[in-house]
N, C-alpha and C positions, 0 to 999 in steps of 0.2 A: 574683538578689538585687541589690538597688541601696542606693548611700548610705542614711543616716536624713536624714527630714526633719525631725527634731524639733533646732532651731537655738535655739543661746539665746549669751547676751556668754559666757558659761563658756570656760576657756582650752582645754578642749579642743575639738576638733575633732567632730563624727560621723563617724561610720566606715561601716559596714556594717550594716546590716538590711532596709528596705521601701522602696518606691521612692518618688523624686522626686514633686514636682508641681508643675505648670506655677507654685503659690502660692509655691515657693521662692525665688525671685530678689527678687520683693518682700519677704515672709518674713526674708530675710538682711539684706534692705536696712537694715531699722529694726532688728534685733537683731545684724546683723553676727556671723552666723554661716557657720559653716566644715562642710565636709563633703571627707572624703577618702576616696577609694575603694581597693580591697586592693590594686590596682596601683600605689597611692602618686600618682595627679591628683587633683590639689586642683579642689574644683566653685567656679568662681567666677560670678558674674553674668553674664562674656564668654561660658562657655561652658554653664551649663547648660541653655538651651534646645536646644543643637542635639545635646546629648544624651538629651533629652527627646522631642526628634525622631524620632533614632535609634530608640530605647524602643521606642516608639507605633507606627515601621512595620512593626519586626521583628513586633512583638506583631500586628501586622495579617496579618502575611505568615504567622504560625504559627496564626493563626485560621481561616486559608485553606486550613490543610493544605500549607504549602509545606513544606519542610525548614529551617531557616534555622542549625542547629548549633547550636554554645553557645561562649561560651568559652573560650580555650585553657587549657591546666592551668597553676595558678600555679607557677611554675619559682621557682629558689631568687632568680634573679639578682632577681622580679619583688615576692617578699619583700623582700629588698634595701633593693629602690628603695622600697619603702613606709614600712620603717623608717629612711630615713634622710630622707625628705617628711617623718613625725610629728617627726623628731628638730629637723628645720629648725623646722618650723612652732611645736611647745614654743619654743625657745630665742627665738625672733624674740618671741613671749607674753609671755616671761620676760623679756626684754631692757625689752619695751613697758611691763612694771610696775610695774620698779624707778624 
């Protein structure tokens, strides 16, 4: 599973569903949308190509029949850190509005 690319001004962020595409960086640009993943990194314009990168080899190397794993399981610490990125990211929102 990967971020949602469905970005709009809304104060909240996306989070989790279908994956990226190469359209988001532009996409973000003119609607200055946000995406954050269960691990709590925020996708910004610096980085989401080179996790689109990522994506796309792994997704090559498991078409090939390689093994490539998955994952590691979300540990509490990695909850954590997600809910306290959303918590950042709200208040900076909220700060921005008033």
């Amino acid at each position: 599973m990967w971020p949602a690319t469905a970005l709009s001004n809304s104060p909240s962020p996306a989070t989790w569903s279908s994956p990226p595409t190469s359209r988001w960086p532009r996409k973000s640009s003119r609607k200055a949308g946000h995406a954050l993943n269960p691990r709590g990194e925020l996708y910004t314009q610096d980085n989401i190509q080179e996790r689109l990168t990522l994506r796309n080899f792994l997704g090559g190397l498991r078409n090939a029949g390689v093994m490539t794993g998955g994952p590691s399981v979300m540990s509490h610490s990695d909850r954590q850190i997600f809910a306290n990125q959303l918590d950042r990211f709200l208040t900076r929102r909220q700060v921005h509005k008033h």
